[in-house]
mmCIF file of the N, C-alpha and C atoms, coordinates in Angstrom:
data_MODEL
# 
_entry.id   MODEL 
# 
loop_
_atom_site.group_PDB 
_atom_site.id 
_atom_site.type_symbol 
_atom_site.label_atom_id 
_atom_site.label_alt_id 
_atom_site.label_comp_id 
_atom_site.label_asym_id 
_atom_site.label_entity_id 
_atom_site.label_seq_id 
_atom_site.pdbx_PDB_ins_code 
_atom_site.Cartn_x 
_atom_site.Cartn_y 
_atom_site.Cartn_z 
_atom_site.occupancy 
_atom_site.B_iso_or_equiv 
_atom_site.pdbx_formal_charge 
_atom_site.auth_seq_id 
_atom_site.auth_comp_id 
_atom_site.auth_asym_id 
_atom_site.auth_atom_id 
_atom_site.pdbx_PDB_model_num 
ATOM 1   N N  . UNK A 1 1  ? 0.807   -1.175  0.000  1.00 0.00 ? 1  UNK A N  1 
ATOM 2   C CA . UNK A 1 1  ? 0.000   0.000   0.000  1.00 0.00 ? 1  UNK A CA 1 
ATOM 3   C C  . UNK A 1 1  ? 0.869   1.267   0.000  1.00 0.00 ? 1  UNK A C  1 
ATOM 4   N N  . UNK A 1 2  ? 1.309   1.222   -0.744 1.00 0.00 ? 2  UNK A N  1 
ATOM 5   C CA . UNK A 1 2  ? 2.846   2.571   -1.103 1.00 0.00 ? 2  UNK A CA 1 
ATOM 6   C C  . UNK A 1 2  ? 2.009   4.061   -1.010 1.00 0.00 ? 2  UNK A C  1 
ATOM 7   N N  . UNK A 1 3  ? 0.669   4.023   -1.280 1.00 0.00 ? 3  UNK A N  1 
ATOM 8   C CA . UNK A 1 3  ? -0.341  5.238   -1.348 1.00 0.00 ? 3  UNK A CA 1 
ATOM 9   C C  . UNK A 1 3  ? -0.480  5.688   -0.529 1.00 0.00 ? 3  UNK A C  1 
ATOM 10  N N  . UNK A 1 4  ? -0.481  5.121   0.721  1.00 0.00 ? 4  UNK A N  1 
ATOM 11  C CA . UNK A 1 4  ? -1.336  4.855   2.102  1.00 0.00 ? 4  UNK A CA 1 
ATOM 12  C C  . UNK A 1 4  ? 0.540   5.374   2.544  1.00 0.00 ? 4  UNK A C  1 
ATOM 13  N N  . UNK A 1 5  ? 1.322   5.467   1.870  1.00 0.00 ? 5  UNK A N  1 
ATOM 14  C CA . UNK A 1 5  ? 2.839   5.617   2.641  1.00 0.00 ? 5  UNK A CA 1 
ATOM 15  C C  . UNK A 1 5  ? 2.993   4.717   3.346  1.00 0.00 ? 5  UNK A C  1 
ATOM 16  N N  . UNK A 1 6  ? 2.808   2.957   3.446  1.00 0.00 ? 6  UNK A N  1 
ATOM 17  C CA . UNK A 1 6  ? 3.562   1.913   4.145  1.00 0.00 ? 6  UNK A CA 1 
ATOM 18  C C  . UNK A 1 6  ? 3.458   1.044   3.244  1.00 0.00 ? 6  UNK A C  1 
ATOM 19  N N  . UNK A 1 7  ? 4.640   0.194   3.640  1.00 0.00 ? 7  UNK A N  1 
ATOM 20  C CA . UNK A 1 7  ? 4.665   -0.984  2.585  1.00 0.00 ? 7  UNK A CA 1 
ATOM 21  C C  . UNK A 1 7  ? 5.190   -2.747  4.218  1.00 0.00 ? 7  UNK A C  1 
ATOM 22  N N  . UNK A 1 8  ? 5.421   -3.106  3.240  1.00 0.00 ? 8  UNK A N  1 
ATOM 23  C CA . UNK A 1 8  ? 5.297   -4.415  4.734  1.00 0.00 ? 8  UNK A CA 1 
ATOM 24  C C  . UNK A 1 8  ? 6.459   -5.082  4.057  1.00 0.00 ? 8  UNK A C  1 
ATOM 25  N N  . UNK A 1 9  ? 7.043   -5.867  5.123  1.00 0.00 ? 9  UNK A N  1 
ATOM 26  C CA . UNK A 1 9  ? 8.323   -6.512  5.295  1.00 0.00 ? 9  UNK A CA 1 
ATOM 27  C C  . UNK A 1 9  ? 8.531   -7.046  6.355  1.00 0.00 ? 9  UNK A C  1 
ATOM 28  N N  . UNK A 1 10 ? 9.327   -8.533  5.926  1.00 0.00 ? 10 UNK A N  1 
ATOM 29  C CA . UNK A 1 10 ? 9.423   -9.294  7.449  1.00 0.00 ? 10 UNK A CA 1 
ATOM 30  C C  . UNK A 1 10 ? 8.765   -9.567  8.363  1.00 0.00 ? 10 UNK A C  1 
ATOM 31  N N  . UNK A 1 11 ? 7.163   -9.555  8.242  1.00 0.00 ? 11 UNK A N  1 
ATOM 32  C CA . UNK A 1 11 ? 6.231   -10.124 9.020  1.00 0.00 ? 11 UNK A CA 1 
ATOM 33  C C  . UNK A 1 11 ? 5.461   -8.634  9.685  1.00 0.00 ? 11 UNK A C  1 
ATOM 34  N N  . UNK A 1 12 ? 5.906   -7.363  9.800  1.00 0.00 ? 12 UNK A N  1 
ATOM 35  C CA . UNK A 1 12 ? 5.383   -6.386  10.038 1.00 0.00 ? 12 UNK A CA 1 
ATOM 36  C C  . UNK A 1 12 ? 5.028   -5.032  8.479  1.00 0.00 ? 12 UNK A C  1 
ATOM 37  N N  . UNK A 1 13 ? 3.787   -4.279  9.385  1.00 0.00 ? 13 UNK A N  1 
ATOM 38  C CA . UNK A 1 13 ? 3.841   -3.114  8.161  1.00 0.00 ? 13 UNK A CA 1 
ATOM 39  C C  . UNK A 1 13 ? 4.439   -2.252  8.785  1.00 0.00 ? 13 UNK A C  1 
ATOM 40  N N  . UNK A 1 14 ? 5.229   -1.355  7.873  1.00 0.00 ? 14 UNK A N  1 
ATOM 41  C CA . UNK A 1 14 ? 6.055   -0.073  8.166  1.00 0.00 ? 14 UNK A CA 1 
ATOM 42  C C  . UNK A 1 14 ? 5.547   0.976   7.263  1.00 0.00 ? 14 UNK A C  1 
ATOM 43  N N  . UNK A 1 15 ? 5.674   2.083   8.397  1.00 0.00 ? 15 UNK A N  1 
ATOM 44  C CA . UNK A 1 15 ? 4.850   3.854   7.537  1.00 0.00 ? 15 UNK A CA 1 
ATOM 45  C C  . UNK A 1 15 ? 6.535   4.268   7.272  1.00 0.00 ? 15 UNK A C  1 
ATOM 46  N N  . UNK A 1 16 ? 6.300   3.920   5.756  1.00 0.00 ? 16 UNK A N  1 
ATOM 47  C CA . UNK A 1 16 ? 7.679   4.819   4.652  1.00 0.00 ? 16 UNK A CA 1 
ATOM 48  C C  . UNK A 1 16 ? 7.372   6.338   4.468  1.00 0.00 ? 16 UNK A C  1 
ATOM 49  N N  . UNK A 1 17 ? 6.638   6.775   4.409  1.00 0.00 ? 17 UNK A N  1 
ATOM 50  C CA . UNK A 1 17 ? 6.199   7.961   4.111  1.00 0.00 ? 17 UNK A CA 1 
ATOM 51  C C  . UNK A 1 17 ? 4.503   8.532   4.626  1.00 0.00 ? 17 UNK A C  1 
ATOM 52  N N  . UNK A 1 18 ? 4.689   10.015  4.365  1.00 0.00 ? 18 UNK A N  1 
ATOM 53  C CA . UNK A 1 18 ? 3.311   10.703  5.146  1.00 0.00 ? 18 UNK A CA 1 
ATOM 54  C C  . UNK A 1 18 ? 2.816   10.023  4.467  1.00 0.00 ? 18 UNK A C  1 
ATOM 55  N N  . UNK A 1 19 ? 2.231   10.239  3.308  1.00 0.00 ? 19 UNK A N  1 
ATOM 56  C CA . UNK A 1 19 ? 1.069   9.247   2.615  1.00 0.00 ? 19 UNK A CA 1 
ATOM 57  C C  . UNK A 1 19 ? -0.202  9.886   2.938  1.00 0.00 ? 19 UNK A C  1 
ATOM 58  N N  . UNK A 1 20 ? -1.163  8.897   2.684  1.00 0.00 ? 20 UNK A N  1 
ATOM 59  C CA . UNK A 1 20 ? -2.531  9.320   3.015  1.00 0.00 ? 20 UNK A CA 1 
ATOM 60  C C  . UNK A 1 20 ? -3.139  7.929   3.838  1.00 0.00 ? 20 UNK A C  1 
ATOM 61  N N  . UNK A 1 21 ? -2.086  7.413   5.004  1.00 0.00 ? 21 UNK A N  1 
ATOM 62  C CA . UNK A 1 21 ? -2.630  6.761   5.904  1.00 0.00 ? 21 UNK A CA 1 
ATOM 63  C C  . UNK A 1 21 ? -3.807  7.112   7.090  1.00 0.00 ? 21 UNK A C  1 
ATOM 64  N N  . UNK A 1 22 ? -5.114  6.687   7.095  1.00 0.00 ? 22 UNK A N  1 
ATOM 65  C CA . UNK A 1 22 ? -6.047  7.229   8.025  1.00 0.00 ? 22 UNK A CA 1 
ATOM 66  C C  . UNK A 1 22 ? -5.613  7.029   9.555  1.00 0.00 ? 22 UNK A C  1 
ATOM 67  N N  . UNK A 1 23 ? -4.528  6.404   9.737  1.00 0.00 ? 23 UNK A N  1 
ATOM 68  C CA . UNK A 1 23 ? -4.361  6.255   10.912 1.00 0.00 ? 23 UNK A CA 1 
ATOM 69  C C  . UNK A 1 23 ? -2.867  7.220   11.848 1.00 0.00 ? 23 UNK A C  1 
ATOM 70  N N  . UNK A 1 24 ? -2.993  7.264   12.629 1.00 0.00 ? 24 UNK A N  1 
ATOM 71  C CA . UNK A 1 24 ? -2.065  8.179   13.351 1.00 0.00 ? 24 UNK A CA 1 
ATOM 72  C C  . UNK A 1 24 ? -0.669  7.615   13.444 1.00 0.00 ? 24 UNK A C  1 
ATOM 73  N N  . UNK A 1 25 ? 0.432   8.435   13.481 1.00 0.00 ? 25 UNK A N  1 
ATOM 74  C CA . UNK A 1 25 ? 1.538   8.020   13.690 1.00 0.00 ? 25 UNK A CA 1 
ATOM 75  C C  . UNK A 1 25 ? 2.580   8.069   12.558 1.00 0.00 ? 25 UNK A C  1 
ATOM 76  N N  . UNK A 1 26 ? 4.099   8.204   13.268 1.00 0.00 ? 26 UNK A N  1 
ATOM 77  C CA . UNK A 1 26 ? 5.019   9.004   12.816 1.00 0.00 ? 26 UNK A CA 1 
ATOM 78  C C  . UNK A 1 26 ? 5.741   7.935   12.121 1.00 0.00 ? 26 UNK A C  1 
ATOM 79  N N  . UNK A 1 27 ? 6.706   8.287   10.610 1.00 0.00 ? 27 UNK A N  1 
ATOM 80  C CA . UNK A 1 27 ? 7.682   7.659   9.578  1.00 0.00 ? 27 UNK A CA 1 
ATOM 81  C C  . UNK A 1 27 ? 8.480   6.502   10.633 1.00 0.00 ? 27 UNK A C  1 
ATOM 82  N N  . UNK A 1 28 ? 8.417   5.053   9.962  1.00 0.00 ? 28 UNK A N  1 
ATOM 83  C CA . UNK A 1 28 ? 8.864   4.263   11.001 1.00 0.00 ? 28 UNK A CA 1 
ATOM 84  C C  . UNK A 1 28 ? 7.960   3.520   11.650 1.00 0.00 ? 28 UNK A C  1 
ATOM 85  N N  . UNK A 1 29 ? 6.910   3.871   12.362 1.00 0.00 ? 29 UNK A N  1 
ATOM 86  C CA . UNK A 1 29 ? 6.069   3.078   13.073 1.00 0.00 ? 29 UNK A CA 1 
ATOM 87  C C  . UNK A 1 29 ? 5.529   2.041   12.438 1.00 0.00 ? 29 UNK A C  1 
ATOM 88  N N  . UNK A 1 30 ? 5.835   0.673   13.381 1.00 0.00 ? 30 UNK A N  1 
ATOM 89  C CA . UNK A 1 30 ? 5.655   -0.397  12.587 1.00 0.00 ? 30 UNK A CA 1 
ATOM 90  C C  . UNK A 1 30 ? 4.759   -1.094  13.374 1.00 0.00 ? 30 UNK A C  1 
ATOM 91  N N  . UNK A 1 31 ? 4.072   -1.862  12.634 1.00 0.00 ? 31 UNK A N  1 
ATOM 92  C CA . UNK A 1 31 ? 2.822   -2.700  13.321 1.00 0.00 ? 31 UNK A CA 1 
ATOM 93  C C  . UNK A 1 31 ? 2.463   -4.302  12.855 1.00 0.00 ? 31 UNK A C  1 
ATOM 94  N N  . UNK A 1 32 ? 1.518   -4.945  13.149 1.00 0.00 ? 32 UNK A N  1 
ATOM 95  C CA . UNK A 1 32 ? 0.909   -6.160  13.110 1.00 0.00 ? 32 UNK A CA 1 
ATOM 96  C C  . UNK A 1 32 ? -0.409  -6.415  13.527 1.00 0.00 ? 32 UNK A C  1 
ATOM 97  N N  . UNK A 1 33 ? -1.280  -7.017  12.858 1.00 0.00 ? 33 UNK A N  1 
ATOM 98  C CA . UNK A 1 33 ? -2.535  -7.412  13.372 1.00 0.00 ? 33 UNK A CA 1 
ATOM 99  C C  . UNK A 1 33 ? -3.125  -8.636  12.822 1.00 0.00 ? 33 UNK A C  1 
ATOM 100 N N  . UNK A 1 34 ? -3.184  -9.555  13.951 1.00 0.00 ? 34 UNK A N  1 
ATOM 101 C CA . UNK A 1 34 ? -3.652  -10.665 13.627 1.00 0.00 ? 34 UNK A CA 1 
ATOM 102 C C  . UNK A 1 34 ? -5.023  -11.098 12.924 1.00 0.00 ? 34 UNK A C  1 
ATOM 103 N N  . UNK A 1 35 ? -5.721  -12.125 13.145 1.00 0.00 ? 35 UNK A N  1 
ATOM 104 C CA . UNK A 1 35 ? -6.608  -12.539 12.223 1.00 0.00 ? 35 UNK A CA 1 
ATOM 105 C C  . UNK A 1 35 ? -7.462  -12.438 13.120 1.00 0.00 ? 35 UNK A C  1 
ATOM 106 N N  . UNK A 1 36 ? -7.561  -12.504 14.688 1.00 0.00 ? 36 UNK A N  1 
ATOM 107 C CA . UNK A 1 36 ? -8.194  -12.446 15.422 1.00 0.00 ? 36 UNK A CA 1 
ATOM 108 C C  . UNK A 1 36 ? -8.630  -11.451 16.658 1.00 0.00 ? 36 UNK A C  1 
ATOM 109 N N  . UNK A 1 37 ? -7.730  -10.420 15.773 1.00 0.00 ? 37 UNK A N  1 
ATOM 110 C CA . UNK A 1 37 ? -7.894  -9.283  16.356 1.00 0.00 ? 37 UNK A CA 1 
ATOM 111 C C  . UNK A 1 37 ? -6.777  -8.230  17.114 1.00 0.00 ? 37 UNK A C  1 
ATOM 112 N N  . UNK A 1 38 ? -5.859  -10.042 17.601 1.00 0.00 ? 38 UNK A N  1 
ATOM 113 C CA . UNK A 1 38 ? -4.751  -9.036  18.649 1.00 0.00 ? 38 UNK A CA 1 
ATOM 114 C C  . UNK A 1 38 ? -3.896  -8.121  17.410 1.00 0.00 ? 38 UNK A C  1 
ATOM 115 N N  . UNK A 1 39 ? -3.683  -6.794  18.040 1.00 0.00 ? 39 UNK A N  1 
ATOM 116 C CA . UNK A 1 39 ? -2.435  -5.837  17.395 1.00 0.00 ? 39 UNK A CA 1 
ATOM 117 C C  . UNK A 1 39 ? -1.607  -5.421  17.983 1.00 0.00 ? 39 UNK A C  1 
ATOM 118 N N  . UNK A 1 40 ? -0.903  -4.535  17.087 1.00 0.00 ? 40 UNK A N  1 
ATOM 119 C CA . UNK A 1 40 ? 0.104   -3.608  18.421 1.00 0.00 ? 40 UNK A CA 1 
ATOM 120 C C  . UNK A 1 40 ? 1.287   -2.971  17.132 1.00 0.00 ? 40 UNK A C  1 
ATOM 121 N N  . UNK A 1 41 ? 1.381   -1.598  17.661 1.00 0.00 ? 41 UNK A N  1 
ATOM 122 C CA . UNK A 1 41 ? 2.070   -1.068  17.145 1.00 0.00 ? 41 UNK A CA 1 
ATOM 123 C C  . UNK A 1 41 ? 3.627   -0.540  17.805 1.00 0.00 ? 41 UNK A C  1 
ATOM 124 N N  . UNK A 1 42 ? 4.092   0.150   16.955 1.00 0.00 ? 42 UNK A N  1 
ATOM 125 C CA . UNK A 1 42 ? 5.867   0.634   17.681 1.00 0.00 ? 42 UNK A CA 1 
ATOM 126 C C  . UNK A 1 42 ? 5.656   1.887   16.931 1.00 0.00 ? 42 UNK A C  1 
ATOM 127 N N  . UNK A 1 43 ? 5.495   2.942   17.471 1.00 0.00 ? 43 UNK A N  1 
ATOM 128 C CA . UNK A 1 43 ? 5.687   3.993   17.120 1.00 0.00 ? 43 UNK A CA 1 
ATOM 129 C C  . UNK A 1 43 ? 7.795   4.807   18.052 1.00 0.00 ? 43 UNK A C  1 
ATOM 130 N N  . UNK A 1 44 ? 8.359   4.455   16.637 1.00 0.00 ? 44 UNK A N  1 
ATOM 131 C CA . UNK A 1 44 ? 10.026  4.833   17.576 1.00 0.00 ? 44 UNK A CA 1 
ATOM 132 C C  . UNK A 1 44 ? 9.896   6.070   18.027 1.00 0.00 ? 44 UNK A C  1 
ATOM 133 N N  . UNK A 1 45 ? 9.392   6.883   16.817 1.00 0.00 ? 45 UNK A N  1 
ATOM 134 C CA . UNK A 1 45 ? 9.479   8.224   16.936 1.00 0.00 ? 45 UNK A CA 1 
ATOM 135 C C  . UNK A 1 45 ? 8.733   9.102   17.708 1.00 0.00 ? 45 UNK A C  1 
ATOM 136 N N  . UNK A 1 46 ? 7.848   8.708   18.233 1.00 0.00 ? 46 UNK A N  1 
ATOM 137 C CA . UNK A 1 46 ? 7.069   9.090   19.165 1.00 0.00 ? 46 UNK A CA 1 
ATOM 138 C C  . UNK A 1 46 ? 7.417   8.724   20.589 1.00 0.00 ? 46 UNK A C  1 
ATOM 139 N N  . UNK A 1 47 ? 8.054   7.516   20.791 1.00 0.00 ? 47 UNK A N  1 
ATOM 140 C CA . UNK A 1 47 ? 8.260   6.548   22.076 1.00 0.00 ? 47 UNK A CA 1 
ATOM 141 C C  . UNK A 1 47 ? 7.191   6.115   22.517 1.00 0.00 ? 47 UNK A C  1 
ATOM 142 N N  . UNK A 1 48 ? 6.249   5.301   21.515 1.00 0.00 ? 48 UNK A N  1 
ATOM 143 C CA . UNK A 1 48 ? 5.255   4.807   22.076 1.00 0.00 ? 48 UNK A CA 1 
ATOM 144 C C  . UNK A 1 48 ? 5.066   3.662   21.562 1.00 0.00 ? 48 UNK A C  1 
ATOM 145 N N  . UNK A 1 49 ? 4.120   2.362   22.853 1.00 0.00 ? 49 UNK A N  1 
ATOM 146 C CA . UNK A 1 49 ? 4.041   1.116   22.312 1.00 0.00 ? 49 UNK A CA 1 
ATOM 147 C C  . UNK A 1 49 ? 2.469   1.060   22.261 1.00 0.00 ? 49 UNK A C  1 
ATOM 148 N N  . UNK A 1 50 ? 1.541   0.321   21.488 1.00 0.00 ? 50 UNK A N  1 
ATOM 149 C CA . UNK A 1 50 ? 0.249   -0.060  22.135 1.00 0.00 ? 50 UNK A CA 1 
ATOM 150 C C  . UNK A 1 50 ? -0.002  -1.254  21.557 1.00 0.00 ? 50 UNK A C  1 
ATOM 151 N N  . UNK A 1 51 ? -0.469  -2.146  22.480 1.00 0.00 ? 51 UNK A N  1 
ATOM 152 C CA . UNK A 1 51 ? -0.962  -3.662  22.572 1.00 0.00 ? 51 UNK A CA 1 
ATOM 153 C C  . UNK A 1 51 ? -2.324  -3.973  22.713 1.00 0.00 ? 51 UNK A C  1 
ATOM 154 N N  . UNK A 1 52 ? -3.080  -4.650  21.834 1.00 0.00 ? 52 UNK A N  1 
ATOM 155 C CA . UNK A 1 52 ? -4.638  -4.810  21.890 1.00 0.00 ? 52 UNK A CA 1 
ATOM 156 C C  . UNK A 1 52 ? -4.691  -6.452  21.744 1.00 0.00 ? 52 UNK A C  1 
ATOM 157 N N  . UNK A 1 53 ? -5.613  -7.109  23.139 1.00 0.00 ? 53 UNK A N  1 
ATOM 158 C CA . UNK A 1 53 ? -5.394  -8.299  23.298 1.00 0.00 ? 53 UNK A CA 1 
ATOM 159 C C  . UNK A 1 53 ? -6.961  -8.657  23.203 1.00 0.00 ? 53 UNK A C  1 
ATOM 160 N N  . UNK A 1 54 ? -7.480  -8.593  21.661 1.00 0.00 ? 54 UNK A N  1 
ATOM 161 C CA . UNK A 1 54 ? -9.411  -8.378  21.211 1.00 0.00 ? 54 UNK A CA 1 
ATOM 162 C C  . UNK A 1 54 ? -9.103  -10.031 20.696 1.00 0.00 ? 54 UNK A C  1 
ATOM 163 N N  . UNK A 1 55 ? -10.069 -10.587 20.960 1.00 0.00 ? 55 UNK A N  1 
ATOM 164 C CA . UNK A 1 55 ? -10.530 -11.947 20.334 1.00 0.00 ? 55 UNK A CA 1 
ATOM 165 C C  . UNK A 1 55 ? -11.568 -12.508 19.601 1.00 0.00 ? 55 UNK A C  1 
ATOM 166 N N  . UNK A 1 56 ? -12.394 -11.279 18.825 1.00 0.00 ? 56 UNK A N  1 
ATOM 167 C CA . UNK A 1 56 ? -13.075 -11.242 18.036 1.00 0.00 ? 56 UNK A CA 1 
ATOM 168 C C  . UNK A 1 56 ? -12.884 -11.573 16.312 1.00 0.00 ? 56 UNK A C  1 
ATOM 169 N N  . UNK A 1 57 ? -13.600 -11.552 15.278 1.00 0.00 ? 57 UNK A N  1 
ATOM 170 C CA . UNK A 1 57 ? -13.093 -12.165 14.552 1.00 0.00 ? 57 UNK A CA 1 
ATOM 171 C C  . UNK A 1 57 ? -12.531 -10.938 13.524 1.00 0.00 ? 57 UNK A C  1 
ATOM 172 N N  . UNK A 1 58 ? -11.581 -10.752 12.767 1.00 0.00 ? 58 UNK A N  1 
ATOM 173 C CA . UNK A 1 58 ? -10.791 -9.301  12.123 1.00 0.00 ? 58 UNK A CA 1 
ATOM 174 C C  . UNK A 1 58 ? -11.813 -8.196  11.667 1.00 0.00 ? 58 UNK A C  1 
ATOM 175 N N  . UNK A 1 59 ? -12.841 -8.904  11.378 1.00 0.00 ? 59 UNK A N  1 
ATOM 176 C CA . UNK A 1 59 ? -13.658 -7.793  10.651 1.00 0.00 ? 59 UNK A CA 1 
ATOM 177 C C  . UNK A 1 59 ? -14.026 -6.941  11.483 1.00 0.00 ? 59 UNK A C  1 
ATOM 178 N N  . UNK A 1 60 ? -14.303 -7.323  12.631 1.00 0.00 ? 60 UNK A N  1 
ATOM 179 C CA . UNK A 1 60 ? -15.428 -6.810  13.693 1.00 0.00 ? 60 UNK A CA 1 
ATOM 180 C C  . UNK A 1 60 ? -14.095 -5.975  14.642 1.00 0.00 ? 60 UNK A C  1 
ATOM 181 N N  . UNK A 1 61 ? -12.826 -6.313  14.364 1.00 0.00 ? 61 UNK A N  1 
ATOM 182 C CA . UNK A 1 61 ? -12.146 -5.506  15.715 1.00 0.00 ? 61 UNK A CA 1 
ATOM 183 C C  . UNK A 1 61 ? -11.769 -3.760  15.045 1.00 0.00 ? 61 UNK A C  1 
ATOM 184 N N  . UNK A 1 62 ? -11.865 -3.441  13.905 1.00 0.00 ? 62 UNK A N  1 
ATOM 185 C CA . UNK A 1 62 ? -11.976 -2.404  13.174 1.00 0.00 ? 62 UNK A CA 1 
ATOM 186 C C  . UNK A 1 62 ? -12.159 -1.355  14.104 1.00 0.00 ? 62 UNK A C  1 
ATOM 187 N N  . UNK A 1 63 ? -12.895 -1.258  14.862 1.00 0.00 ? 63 UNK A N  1 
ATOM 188 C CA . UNK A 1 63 ? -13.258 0.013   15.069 1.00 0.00 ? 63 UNK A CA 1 
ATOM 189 C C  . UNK A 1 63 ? -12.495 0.005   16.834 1.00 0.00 ? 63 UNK A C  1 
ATOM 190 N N  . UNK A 1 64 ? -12.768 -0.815  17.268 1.00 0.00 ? 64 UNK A N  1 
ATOM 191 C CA . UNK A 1 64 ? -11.547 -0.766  18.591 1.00 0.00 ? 64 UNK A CA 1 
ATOM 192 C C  . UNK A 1 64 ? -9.903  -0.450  18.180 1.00 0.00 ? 64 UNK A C  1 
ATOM 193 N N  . UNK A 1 65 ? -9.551  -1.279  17.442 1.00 0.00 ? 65 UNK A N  1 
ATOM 194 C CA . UNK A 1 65 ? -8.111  -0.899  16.926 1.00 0.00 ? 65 UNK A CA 1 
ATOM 195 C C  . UNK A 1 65 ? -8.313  0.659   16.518 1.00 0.00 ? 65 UNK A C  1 
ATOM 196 N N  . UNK A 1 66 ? -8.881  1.013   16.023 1.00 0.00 ? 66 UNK A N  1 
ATOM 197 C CA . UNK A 1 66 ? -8.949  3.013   15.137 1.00 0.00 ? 66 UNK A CA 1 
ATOM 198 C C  . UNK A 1 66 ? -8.600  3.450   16.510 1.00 0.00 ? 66 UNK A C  1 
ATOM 199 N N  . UNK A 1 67 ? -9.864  3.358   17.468 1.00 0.00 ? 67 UNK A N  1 
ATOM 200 C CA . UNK A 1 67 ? -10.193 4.208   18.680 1.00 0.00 ? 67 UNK A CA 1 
ATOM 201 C C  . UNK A 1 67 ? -9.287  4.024   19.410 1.00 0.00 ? 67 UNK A C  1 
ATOM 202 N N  . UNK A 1 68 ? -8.281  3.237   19.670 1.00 0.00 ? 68 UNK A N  1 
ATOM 203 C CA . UNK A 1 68 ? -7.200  2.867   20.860 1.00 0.00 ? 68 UNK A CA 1 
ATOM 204 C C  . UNK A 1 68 ? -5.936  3.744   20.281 1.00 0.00 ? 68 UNK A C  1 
ATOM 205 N N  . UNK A 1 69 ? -5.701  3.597   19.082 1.00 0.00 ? 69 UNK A N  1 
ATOM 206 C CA . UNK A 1 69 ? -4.996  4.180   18.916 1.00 0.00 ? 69 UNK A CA 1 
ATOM 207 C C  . UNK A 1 69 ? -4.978  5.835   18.272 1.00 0.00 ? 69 UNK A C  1 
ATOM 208 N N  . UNK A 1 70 ? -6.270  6.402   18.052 1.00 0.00 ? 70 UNK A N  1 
ATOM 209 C CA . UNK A 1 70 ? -6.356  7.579   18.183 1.00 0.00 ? 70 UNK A CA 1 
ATOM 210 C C  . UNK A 1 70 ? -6.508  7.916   19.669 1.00 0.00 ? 70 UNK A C  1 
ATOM 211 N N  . UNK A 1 71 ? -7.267  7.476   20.405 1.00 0.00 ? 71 UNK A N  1 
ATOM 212 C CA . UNK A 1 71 ? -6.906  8.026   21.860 1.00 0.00 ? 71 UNK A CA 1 
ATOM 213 C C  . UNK A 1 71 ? -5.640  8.007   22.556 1.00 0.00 ? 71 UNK A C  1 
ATOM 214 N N  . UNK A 1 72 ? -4.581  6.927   22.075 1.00 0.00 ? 72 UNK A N  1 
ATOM 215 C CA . UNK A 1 72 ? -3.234  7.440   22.316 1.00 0.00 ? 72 UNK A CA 1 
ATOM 216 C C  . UNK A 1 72 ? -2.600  8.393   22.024 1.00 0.00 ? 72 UNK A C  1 
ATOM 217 N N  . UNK A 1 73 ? -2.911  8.501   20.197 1.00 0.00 ? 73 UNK A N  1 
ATOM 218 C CA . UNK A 1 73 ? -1.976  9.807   20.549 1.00 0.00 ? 73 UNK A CA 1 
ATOM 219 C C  . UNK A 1 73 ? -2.683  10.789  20.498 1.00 0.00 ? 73 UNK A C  1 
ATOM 220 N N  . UNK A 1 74 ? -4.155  10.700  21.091 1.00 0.00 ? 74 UNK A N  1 
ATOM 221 C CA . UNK A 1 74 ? -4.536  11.820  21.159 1.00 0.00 ? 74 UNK A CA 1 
ATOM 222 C C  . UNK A 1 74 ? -3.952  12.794  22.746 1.00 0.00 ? 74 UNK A C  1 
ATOM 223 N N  . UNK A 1 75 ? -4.274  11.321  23.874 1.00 0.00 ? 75 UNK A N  1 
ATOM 224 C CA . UNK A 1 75 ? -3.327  11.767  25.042 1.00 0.00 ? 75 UNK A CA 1 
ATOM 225 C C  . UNK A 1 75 ? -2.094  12.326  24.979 1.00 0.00 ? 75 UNK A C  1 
ATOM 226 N N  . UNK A 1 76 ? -0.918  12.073  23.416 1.00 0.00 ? 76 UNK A N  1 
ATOM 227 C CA . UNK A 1 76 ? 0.594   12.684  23.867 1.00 0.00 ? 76 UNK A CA 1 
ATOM 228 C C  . UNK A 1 76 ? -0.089  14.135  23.520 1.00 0.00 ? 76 UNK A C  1 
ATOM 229 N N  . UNK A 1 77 ? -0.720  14.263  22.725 1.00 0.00 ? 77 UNK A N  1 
ATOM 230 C CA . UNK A 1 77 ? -0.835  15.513  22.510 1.00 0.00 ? 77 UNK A CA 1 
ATOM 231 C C  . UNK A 1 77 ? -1.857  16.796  23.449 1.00 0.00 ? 77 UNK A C  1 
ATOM 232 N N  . UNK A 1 78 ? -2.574  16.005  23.963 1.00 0.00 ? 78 UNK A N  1 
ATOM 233 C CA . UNK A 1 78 ? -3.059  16.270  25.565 1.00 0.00 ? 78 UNK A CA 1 
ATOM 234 C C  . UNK A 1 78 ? -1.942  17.135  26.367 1.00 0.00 ? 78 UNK A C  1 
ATOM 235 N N  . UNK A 1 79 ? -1.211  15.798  26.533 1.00 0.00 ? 79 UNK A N  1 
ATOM 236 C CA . UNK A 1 79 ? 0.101   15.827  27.365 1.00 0.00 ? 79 UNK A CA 1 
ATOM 237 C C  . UNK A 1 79 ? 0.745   17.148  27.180 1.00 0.00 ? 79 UNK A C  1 
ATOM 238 N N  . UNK A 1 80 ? 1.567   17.214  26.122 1.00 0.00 ? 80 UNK A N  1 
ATOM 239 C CA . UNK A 1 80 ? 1.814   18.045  25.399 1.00 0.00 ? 80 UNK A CA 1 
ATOM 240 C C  . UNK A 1 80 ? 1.799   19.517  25.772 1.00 0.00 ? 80 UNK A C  1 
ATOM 241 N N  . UNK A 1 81 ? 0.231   19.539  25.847 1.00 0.00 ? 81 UNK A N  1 
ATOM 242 C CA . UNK A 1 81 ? -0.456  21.267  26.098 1.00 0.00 ? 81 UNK A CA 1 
ATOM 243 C C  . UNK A 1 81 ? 0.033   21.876  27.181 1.00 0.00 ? 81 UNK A C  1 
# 
């Protein structure tokens, strides 16, 4: 998904560029999400980790994965202020 600015390698996806990814987070941040829901990302550049341990089936964890991780970094930037 080179559009989206990530492409995948070695068992994870990595954000190569801004792109037009809907999701949050800085060049570098690399992630995974299983079939069953669990994810988790590495954001380096930020110094942030987040782990989602959902056991639902992929389609359905969509909208928990968005929200967990916009409320993260919505908190650094909270923080931040």
């Amino acid at each position: 998904m080179p559009a989206a600015g990530q492409s995948f390698g070695l068992g994870f996806a990595v954000r190569t560029a801004a792109g037009r990814n809907p999701l949050p987070g800085s060049i570098g941040t690399f992630y995974w999400t299983g079939a069953y829901g669990t994810t988790f990302w590495i954001d380096p550049g930020e110094k942030l980790i987040g782990v989602l341990m959902i056991q639902v089936p992929l389609a359905e964890t969509g909208p928990y994965r968005r929200a967990m991780r916009y409320l993260a970094y919505q908190a650094l930037l909270n923080a931040r202020e």
